[in-house]
N, C-alpha and C positions, 0 to 999 in steps of 0.2 A: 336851296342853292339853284335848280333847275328853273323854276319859278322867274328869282334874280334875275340867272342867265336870260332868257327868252325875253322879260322886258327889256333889257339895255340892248338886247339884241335890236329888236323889232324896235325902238326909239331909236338908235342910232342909225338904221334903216333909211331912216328919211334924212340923213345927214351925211350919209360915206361919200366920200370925198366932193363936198357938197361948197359952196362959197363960204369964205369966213361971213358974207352979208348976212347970208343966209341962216347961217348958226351963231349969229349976232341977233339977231332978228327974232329967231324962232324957237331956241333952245333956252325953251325958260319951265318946259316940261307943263306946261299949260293941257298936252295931247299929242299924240301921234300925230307926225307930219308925212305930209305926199310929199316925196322925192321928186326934184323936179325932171328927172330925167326917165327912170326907175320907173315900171308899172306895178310896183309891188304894194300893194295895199296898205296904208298907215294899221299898224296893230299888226300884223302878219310877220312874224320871225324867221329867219333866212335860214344857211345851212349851216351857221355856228351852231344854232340850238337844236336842228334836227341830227345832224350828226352827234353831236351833246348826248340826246337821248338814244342815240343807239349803243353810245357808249357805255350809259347808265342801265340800258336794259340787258347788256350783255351782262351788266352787272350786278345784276338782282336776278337775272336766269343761275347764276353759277355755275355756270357753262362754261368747260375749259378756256382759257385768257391765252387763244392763238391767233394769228393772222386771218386763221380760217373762218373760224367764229366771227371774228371782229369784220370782216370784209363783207360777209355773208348779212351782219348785224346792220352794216351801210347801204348797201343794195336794198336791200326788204325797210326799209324806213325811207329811201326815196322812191320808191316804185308802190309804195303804199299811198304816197302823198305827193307827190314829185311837184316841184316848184322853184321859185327864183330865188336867186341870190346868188347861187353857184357861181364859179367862174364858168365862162362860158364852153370850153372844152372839154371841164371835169362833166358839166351837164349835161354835152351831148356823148359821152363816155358813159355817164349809167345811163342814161336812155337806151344805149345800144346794149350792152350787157346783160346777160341773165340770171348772173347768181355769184356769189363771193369767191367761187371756183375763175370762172370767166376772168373776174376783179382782180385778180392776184396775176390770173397769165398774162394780160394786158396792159397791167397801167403800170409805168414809168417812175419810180418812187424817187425822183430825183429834186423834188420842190423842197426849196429853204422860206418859203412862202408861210401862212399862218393856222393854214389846214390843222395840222396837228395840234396846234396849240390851244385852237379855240374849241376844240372837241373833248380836252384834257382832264378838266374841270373835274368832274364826277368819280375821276381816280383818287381824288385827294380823299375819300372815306376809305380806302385800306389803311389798315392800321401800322404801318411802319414804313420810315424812309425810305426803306430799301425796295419793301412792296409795291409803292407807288413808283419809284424810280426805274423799276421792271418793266412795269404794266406798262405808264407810260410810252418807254422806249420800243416794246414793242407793239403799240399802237401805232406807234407814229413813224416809226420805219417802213408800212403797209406803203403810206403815199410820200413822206419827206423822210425819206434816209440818209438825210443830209446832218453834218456836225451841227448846224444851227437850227433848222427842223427837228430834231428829238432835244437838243438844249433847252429852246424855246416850251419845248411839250413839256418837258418835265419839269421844269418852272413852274408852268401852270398850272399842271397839278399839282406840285408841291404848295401852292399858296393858299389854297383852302386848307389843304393838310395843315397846314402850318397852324391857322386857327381851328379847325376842331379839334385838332388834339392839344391845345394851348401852348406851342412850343414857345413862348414869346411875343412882344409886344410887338405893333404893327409897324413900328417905327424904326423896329428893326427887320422888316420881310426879309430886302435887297440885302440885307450882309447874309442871312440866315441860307439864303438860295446859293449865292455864294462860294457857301464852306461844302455846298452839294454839287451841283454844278456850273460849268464854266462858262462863265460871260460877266457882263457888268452889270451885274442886278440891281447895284445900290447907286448908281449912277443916274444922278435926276433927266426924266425923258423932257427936251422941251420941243417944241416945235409939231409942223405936220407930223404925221403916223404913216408911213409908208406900207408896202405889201410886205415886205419880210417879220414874219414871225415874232423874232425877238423883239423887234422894235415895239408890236404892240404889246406883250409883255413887258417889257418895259415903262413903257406910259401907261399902263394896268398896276406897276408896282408904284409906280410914283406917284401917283392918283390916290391912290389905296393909304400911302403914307401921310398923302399930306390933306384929307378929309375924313372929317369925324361924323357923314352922317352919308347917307343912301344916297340920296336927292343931292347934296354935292356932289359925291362923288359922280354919280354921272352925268352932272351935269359939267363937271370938269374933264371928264372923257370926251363929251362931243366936241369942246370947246378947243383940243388936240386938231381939229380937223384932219381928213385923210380917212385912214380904216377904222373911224370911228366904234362902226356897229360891233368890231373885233374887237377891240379894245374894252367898251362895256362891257359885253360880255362876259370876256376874262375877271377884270375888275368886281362887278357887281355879282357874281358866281363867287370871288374868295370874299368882298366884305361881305354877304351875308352870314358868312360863317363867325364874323368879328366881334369878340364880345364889345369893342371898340369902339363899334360904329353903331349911331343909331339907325334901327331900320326903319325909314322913315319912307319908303318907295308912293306916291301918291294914289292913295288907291283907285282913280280914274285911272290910272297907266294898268294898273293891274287889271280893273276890271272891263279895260277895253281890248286887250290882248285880243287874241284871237279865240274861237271855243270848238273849232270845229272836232270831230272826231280825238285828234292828237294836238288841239288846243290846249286854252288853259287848265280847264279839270283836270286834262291825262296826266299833265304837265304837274301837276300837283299830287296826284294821287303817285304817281311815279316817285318825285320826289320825297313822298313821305318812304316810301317802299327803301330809297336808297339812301335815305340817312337813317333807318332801323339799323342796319347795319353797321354804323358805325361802334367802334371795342375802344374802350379806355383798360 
């Protein structure tokens, strides 16, 4: 799942809100592309995926599931590595901050933005709707305490869940999300991807429905144009769970990821650690 995640991340990277020429052009998954605006290195993953793994390490510590924990889990995974992607305010906000104490008295949880959603992913191996639908909400109330910021979250977690524990066919995700939480799940996304949340869940769940392998499927994510690298993301973190979908990810995309310290290996070894955990 983590793996997933971090490729679609760091390929959509060189494509967030990038020209349709462009990802006409260049999204044919040949290789990481340099963004043409962006200094962020082709193969280098943004803060979907590093927030992602703070999430997941919070979740393989087994470390009380509080705000504190969870805040404290965000701080120490940017200040370990700190890097681009971020919006530009939340980046100079943990720059300035010390610790998930600081995190909590400070920052403003008021974003219907996509923070929450695209960090959600790695909830979906608790074992029960209700469990994830918790955790979720209280993850994502930290920064988007907003009715469509935890909607949107708990969506996304819920779509992995949805496949590892095999609740159903993929073709029914959006009714599935639905009968859990409120919004238009099953409602085909068409067009740009904007910055609100649900939206790129959205075109994450449609994407998901209407591709039957890896390599489309992201490749039908970038072709969304807009918050592309969000949108993978989300998408390519629940189909890997898919007995559905072939996993077809190219393995030049995999093997040029990034490898530094909390690269590709961590990135793997981690996600073996957090799908141990999954209970049938």
């Amino acid at each position: 799942m983590l793996l997933e995640l971090a490729v679609g991340d760091a390929y959509g990277a060189g494509f967030e809100y990038a020209s349709p020429q462009l990802i006409e052009a260049c999204n044919d998954l040949s290789g990481y592309v340099q963004h043409p605006k962006h200094k962020i290195k082709p193969g280098s993953y943004t803060d979907d995926t590093q927030m992602s793994l703070a999430i997941a390490e919070s979740i393989v510590s087994r470390e009380p599931w509080t705000a504190e924990v969870l805040a404290n889990s965000f701080v120490t995974a940017f200040k370990r590595d700190p890097r681009e992607g971020y919006a530009g305010s939340f980046y100079d906000f943990l720059l300035e901050i010390r610790d998930g104490d600081e995190f909590l008295a400070k920052i403003q949880p008021t974003s219907d933005k996509s923070g929450a959603a695209m960090r959600a992913a790695p909830i979906g191996v608790f074992p029960t709707i209700e469990k994830v639908i918790e955790a979720a909400t209280i993850q994502a109330a930290i920064t988007h305490n907003t009715p469509h910021g935890i909607n949107a979250a708990i969506s996304a977690a819920l779509m992995p869940h949805y496949f590892i524990y095999n609740l159903g066919q993929k073709k029914n995700l959006g009714k599935f999300l639905e009968s859990h939480v409120s919004g238009e799940w099953s409602k085909p996304w068409m067009g740009e991807v904007k910055s609100k949340g649900w939206m790129s869940v959205r075109a994450a769940i449609t994407a998901i429905e209407k591709n039957n392998s890896m390599s489309e499927l992201l490749k039908n994510c970038i072709n969304y144009t807009g918050d592309v690298d969000t949108v993978a993301a989300i998408a390519l973190a629940a189909g890997s769970c898919s007995e559905e979908i072939t996993q077809d990810l190219p393995v030049h995309l995999i093997g040029n990821l990034e490898n530094g310290t909390y690269g590709r290996d961590y990135i793997i070894e981690l996600d073996k650690r957090l799908m141990s955990l999954v209970i049938f």
